[in-house]
C-alpha positions as CSV (number, residue, x, y, z in Angstrom):
1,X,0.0,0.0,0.0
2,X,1.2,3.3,-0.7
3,X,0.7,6.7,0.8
4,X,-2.2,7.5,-1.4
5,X,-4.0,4.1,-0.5
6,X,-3.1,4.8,2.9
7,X,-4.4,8.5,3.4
8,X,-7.4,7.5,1.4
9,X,-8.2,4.7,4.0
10,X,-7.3,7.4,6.8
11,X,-9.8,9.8,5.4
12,X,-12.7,7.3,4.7
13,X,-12.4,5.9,8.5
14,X,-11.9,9.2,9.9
15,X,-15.1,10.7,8.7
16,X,-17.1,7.3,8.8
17,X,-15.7,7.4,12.9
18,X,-16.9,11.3,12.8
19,X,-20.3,10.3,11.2
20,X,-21.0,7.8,14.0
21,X,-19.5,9.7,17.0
22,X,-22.4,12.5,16.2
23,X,-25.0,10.2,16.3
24,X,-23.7,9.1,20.0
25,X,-23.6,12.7,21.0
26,X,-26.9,13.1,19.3
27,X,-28.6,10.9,21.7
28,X,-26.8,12.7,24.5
29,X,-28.3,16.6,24.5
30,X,-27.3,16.6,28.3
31,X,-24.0,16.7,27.7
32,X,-24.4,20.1,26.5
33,X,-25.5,21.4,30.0
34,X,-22.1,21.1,31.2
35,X,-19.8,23.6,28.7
36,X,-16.7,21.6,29.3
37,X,-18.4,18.6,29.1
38,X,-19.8,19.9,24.9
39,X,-16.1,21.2,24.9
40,X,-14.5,17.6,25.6
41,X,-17.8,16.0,23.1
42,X,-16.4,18.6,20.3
43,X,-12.2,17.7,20.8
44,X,-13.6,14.3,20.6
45,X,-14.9,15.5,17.2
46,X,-11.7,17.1,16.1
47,X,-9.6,13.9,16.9
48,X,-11.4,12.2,14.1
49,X,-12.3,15.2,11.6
50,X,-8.2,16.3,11.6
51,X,-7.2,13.2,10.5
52,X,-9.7,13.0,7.8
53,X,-9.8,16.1,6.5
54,X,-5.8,16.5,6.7
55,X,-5.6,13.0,4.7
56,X,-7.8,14.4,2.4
57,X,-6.3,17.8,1.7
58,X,-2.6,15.8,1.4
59,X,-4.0,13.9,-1.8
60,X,-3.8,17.1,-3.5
61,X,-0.8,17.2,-5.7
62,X,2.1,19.4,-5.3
63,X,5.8,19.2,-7.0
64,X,6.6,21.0,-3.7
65,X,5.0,19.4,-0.4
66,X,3.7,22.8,0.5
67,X,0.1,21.7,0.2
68,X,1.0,19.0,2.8
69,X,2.8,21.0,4.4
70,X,0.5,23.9,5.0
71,X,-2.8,21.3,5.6
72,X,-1.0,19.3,8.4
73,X,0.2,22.5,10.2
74,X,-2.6,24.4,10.4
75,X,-4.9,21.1,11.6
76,X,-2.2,20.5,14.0
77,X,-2.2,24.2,15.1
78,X,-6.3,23.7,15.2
79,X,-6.1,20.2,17.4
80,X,-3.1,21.7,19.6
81,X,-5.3,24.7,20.2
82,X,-8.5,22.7,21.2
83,X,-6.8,20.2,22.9
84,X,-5.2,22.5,25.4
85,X,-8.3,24.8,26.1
86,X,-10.2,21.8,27.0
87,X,-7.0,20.5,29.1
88,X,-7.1,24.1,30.9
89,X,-10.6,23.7,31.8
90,X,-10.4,20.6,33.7
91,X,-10.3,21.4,37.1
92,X,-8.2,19.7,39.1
93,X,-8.6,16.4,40.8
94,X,-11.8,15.8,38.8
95,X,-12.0,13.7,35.4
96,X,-8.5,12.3,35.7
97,X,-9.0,10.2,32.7
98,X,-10.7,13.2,30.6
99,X,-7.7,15.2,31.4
100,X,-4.9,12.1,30.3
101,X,-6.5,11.6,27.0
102,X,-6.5,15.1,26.3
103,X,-2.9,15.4,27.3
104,X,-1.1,12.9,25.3
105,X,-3.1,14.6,22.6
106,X,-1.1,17.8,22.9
107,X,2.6,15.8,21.9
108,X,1.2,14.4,19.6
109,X,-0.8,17.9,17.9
110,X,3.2,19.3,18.8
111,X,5.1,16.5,16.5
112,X,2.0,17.4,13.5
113,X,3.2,20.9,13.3
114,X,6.6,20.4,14.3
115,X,6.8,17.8,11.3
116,X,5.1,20.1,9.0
117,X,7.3,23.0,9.3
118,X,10.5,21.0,9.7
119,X,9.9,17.7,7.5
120,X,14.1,17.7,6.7
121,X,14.5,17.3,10.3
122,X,13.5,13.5,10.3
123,X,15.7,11.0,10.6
124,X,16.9,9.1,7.3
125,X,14.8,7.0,5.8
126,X,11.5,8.7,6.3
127,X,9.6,10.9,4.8
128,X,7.4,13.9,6.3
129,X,4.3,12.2,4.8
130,X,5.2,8.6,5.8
131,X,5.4,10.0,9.8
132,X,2.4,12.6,9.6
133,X,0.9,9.3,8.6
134,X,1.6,7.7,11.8
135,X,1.2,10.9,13.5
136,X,-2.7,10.6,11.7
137,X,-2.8,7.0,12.8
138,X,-2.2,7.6,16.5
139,X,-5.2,10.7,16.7
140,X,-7.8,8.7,15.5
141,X,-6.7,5.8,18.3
142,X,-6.9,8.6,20.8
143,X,-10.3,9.7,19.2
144,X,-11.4,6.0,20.2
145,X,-9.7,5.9,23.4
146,X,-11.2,9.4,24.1
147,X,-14.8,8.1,22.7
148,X,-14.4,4.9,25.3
149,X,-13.9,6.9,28.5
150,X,-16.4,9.8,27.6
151,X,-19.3,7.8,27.3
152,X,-18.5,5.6,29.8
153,X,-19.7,6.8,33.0
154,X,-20.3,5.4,36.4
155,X,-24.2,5.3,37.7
156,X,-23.2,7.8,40.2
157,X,-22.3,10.2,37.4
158,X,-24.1,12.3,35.1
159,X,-20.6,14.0,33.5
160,X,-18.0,11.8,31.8
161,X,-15.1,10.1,33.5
């Protein structure tokens, strides 16, 4: 499989995992009472719609890489930026879990941008499309892993964990 096959297949699960994570929070208008509880619902969003829309946009042909280039850093900049308002929110002690997933997200959202403006930088062997790849791969497994703990939820507690 090459990168084209592979940032096609990114795309087409990304907004499939999108599609069906908006039903979910269809079927939960409650979560909406809480705002950092819609803000954590709508990062949740993000960690699958940046993946598919960046593997999208990095189909388009360019003799350059700039199209690549540009596309991953400014979703990157738009994840990183979500991702850490959320995180900031979180008060304290509570949502432990809430607050982990959302901070391995910003490394991650760091190594997108970092990658984008720097893809010379990598070590030999790779390219900056074969590790924004991975980089891709590992948001939409935090998507699920964020998915998992948000709607799971104690019968104690009406906010996720």
């Amino acid at each position: 499989m090459d990168l084209t096959d592979f940032y096609a297949t990114i795309s087409g699960v990304g907004f499939t995992l999108l599609g069906l994570w908006w039903v979910v929070v269809d079927k939960h208008p409650e979560w909406f009472k809480d705002p950092l509880t819609a803000k954590m619902a709508y990062v949740v969003s993000l960690q699958f719609m940046i993946p598919a829309a960046s593997s999208v946009l990095s189909l388009v042909p360019s003799s350059s890489g700039v199209v690549w280039r540009v596309v991953f850093a400014v979703t990157g900049l738009v994840g990183l930026a979500a991702t850490a308002l959320v995180a900031r929110a979180v008060p304290g002690n509570k949502r432990r879990t809430a607050t982990l997933t959302l901070l391995f997200g910003l490394p991650v959202y760091i190594a997108v941008v970092a990658v984008a403006a720097f893809p010379k930088a990598l070590p030999a062997g790779l390219t900056g499309l074969q590790v924004e790849a991975f980089l891709m791969a590992f948001v939409l497994l935090l998507g699920l892993h964020a998915v998992w703990f948000f709607t799971y939820r104690s019968e104690t507690s009406e906010t996720p964990q």
